[in-house]
C-alpha positions as CSV (number, residue, x, y, z in Angstrom):
1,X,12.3,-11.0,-4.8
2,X,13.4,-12.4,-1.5
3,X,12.2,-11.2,1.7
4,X,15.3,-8.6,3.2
5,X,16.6,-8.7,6.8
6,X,16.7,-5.1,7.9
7,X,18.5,-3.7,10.9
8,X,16.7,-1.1,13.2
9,X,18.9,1.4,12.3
10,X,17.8,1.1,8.8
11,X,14.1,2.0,9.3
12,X,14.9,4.5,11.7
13,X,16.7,6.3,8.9
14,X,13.8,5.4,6.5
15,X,10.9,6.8,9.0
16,X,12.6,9.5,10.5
17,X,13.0,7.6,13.6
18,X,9.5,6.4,13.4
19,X,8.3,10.3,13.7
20,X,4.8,10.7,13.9
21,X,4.2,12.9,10.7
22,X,5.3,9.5,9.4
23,X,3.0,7.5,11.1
24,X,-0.1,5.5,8.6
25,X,-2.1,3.7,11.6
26,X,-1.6,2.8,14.9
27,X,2.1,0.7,14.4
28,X,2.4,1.2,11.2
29,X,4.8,3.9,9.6
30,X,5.3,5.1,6.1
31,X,9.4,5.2,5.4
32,X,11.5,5.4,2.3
33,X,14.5,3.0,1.7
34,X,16.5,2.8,-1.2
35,X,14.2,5.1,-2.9
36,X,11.3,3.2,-2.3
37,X,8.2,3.7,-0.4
38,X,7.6,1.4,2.2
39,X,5.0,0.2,5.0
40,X,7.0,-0.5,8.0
41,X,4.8,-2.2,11.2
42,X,5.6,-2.5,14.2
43,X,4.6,-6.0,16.2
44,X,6.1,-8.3,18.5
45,X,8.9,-10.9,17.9
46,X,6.6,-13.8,18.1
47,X,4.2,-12.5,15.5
48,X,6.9,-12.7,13.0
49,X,7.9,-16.2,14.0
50,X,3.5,-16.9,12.6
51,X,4.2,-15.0,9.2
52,X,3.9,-18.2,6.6
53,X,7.2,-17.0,5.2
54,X,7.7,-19.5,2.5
55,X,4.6,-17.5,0.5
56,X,6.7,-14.5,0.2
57,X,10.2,-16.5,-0.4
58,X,9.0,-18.2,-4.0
59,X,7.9,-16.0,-6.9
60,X,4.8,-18.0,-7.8
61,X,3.3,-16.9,-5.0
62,X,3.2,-13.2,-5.7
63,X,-0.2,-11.8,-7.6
64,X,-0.9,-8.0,-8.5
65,X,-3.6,-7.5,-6.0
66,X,-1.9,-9.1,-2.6
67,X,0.2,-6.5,-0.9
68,X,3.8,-8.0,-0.9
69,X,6.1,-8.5,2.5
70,X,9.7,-7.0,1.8
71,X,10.9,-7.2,4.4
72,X,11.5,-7.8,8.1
73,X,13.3,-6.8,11.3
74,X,14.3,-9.2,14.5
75,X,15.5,-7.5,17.3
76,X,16.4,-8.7,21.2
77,X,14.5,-5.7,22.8
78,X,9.9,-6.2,22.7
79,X,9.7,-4.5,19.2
80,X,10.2,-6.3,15.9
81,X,9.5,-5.3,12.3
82,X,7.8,-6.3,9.3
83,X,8.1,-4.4,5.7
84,X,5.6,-4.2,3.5
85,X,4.8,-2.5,-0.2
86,X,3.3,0.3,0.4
87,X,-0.5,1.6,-0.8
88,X,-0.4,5.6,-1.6
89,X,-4.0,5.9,-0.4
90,X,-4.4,4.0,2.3
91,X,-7.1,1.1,3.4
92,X,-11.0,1.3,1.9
93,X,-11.7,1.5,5.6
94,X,-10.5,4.7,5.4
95,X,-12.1,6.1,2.5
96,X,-15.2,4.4,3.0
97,X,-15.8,5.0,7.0
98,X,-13.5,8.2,7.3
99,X,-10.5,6.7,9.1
100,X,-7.1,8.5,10.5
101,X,-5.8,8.2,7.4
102,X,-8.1,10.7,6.2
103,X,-6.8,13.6,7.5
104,X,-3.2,13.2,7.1
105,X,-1.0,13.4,4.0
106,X,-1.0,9.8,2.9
107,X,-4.2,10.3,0.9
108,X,-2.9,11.3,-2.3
109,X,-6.5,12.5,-4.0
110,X,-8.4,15.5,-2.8
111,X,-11.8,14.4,-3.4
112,X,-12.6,11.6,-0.2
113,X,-15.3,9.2,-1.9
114,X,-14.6,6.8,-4.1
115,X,-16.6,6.8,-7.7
116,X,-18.9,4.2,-8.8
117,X,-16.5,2.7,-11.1
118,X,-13.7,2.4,-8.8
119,X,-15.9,0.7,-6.3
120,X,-16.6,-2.0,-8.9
121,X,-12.8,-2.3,-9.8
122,X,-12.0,-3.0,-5.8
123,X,-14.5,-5.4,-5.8
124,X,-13.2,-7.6,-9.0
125,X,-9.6,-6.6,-7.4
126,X,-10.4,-8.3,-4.1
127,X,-12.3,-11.2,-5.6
128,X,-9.2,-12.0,-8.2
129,X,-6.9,-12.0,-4.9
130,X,-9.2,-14.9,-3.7
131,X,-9.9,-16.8,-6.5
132,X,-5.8,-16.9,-6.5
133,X,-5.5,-18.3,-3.2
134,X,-8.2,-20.1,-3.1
135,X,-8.5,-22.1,-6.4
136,X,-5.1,-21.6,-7.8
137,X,-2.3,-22.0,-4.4
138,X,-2.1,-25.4,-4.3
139,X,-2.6,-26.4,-1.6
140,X,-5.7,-23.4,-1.6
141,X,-5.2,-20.6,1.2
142,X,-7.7,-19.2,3.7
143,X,-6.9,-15.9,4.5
144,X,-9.3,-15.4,7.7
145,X,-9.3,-11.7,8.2
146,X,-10.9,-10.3,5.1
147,X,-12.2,-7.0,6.2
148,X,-12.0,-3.1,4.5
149,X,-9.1,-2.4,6.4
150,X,-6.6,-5.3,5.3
151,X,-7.7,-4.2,1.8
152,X,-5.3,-1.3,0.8
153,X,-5.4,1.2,-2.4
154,X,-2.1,2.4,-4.4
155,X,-2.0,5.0,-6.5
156,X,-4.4,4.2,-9.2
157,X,-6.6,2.9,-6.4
158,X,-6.1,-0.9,-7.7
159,X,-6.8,-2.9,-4.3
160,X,-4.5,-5.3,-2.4
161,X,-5.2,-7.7,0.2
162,X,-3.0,-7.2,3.0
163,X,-2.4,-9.1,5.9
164,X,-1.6,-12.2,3.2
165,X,0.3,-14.9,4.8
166,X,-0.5,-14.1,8.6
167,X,-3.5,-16.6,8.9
168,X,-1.8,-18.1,11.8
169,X,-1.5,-14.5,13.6
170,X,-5.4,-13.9,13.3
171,X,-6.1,-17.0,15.8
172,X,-5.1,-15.3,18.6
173,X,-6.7,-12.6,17.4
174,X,-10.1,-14.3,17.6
175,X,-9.6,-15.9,20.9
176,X,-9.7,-12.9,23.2
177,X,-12.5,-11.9,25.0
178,X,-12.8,-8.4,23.5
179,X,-12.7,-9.9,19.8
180,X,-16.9,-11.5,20.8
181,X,-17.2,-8.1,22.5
182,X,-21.3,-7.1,22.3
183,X,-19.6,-3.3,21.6
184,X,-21.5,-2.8,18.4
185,X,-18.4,-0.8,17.5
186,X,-16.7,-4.4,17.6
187,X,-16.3,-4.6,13.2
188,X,-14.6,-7.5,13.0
189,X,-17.5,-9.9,14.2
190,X,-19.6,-9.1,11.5
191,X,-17.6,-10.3,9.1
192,X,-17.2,-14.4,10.5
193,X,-18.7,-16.6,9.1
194,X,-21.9,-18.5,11.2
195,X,-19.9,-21.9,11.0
196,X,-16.4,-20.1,12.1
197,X,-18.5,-18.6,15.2
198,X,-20.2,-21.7,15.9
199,X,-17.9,-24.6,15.4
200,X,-14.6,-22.7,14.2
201,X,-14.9,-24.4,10.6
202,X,-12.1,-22.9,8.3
203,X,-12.5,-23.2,4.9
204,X,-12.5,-20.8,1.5
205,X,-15.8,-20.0,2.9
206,X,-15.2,-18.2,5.4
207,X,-13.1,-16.0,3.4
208,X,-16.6,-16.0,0.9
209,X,-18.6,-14.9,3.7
210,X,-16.7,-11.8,4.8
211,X,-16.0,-10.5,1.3
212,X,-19.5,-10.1,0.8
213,X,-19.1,-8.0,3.8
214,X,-17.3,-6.0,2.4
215,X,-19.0,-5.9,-0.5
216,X,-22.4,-4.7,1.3
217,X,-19.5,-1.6,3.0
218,X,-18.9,-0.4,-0.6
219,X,-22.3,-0.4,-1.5
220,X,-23.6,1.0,1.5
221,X,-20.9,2.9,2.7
222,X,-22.4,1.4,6.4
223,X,-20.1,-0.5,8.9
224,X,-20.6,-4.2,9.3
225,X,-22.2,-3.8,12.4
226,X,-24.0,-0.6,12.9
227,X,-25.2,1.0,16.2
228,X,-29.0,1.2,16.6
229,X,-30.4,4.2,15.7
230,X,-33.0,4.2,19.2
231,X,-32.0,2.7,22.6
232,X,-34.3,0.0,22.8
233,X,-33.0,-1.3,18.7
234,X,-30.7,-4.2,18.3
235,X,-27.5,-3.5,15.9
236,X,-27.9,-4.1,12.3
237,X,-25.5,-6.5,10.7
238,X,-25.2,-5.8,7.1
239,X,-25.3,-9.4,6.4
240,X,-28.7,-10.0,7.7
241,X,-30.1,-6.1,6.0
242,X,-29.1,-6.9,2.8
243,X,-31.8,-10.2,2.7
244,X,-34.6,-7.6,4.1
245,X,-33.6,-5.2,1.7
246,X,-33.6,-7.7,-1.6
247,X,-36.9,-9.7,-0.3
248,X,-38.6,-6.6,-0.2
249,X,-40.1,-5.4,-4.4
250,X,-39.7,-1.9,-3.8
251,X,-36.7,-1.1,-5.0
252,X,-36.4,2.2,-3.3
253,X,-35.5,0.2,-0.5
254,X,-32.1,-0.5,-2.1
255,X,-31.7,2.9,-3.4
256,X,-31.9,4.5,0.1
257,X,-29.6,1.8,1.7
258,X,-27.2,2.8,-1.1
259,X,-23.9,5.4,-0.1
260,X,-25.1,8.6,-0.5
261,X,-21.6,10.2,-1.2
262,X,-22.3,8.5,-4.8
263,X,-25.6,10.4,-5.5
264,X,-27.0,9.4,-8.6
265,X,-23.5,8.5,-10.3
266,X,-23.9,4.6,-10.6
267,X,-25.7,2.3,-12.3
268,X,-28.7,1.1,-10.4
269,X,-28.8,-2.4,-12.6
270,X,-25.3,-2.8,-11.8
271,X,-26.0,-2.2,-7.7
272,X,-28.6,-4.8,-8.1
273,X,-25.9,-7.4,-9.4
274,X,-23.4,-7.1,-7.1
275,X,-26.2,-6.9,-3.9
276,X,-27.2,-10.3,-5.0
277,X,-23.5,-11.1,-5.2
278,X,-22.9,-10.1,-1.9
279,X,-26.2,-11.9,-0.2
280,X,-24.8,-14.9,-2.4
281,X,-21.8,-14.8,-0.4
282,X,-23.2,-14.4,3.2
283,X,-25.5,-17.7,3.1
284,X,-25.7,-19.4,6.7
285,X,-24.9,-22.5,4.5
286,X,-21.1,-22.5,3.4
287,X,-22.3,-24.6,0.3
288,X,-24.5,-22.4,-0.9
289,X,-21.4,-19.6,-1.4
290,X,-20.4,-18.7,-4.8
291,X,-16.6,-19.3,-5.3
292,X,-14.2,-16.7,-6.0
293,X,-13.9,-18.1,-9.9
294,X,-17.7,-17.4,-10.2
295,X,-17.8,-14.3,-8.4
296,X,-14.8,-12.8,-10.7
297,X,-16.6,-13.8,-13.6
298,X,-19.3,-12.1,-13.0
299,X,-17.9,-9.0,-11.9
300,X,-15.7,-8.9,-15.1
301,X,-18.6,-8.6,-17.0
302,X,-19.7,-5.6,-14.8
303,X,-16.3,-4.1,-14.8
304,X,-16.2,-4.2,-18.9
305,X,-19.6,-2.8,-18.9
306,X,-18.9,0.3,-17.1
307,X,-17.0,2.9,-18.7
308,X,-14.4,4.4,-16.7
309,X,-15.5,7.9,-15.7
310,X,-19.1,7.6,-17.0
311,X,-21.6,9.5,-15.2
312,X,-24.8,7.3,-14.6
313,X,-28.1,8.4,-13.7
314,X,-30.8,5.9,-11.8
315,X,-33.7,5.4,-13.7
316,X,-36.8,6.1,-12.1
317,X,-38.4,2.8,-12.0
318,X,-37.0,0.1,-12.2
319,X,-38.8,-2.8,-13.6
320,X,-36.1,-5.6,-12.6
321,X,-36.9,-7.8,-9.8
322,X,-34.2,-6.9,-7.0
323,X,-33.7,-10.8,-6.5
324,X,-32.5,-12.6,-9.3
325,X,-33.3,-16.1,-9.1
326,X,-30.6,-18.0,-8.7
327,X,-28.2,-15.1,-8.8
328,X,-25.2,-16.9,-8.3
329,X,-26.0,-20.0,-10.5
């Protein structure tokens, strides 16, 4: 399906002229047109002229777990519009750190914590998203702002990258001063890359490197960056904890680091795995990164081997090294 032109007039009508009951996040507003559900953002004309349209004009380029543009809106006045499928239950932002979305009606499930095996599912979700853009778009595509909220949950809580195609918008992004902000509420640094800090290398690795991220969020339930606990503490970057926590042989360690809202539902063995996944993926050294083929493999196997809706319980002692050698190999 083509992208549609809309007129203003249409997604007032569709959002109630953008009424705040209707309203997801921030500038973007939940509206129905044509009987269909619909994400409707507000951003600025010259965002729109970045969007990488010819991705969303050709067929081949749409895959199950990328959130689809539909849409968009060019006015004269400062506002303009983009349309975008629409997720029933909001970003994993929200359900894992307890975002806006939270509280309002767009959350369609009355429990607020994801189960084990839905974590897993996101994470093979996410991975299949970049194994498609990285090793099958040709040529590949670096998305640059992987992060827990551009990855959005419908209805059966299948995840969706969004944000797909708007590479081009994350640059400016990136280049203002309160991006490298030392606020250790400031997210989004902990999820670049040391060689996109550094020397502003793009590649598929950078996308690598801040999926593991948001791997270590599911897990953990933690923020990238969290705030020290005493005054006189630096902040913790997941991507650095994780290599404490998997060097240490106590595997405690990983248990207590573990979200708590999952309580002993999950499969200790399978946290293990996808831990050494994730420290796989935040290696200083780009080459060392699993690809999104090999990272999709092996979460297959973890997907098939957990059976939906089955209650685990940790095992007292585990007698598995936390670090698999060579994990990613």
């Amino acid at each position: 399906m083509l992208v549609e032109s809309h007129t203003v007039e249409e997604l007032r009508r569709a959002t109630e002229d953008f009424n705040p009951s209707n309203q997801i996040e921030g500038a973007v507003y939940h509206g129905r047109l044509s009987g269909k559900n619909l994400a409707i953002k507000r951003t600025q004309p010259e965002i729109i002229a970045k969007v990488e349209m010819q991705f969303f004009q050709n067929a081949t380029y749409h895959h199950p777990n990328i959130i689809r543009l539909l849409g968009t809106c060019l006015t004269d006045g400062p506002h303009s519009f983009l349309v975008f499928e629409y997720a029933k239950n909001g970003s994993l932002k929200d359900w894992l750190h307890g975002g806006l979305a939270m509280k309002n009606q767009f959350i369609a499930s009355c429990y607020c914590f994801l189960t084990w095996s839905q974590r897993l599912r996101i994470c093979l979700d996410v991975a299949m998203a970049l194994q498609y853009m990285h090793q099958i778009m040709n040529p590949s595509y670096v998305h640059r702002n992987i992060k827990s909220r551009n990855i959005f949950l419908d209805e059966e809580f299948n995840a969706k990258l969004g944000n797909f195609g708007m590479a081009k918008c994350v640059e400016d992004d990136t280049e203002s001063p309160q991006f490298y902000s030392t606020n250790p509420a400031t997210w989004s640094l902990g999820y670049l890359a040391p060689e996109y800090i550094h020397e502003r290398v793009i590649s598929p690795s950078v996308d690598i490197f801040a999926y593991g991220v948001v791997l270590l969020e599911i897990l953990s339930g933690q923020t990238p960056i969290n705030r020290p606990k005493k005054k006189d503490e630096g902040s913790v970057w997941l991507s650095e904890k994780i290599k404490f926590i998997l060097q240490s042989d106590n595997a405690d360690e990983l248990r207590d680091w573990m979200d708590s809202a999952l309580g002993e539902n999950y499969s200790f063995d399978a946290a293990v795995t996808v831990a050494n996944i994730a420290r796989a993926c935040v290696e200083e050294d780009p080459e060392m990164r699993p690809s999104a083929g090999e990272i999709v493999e092996k979460l297959s196997r973890l997907v098939e081997e957990s059976p939906e809706g089955e209650h685990f319980s940790i095992c007292e002692s585990s007698s598995k090294p936390l670090v698999k050698a060579g994990a990613m190999k």
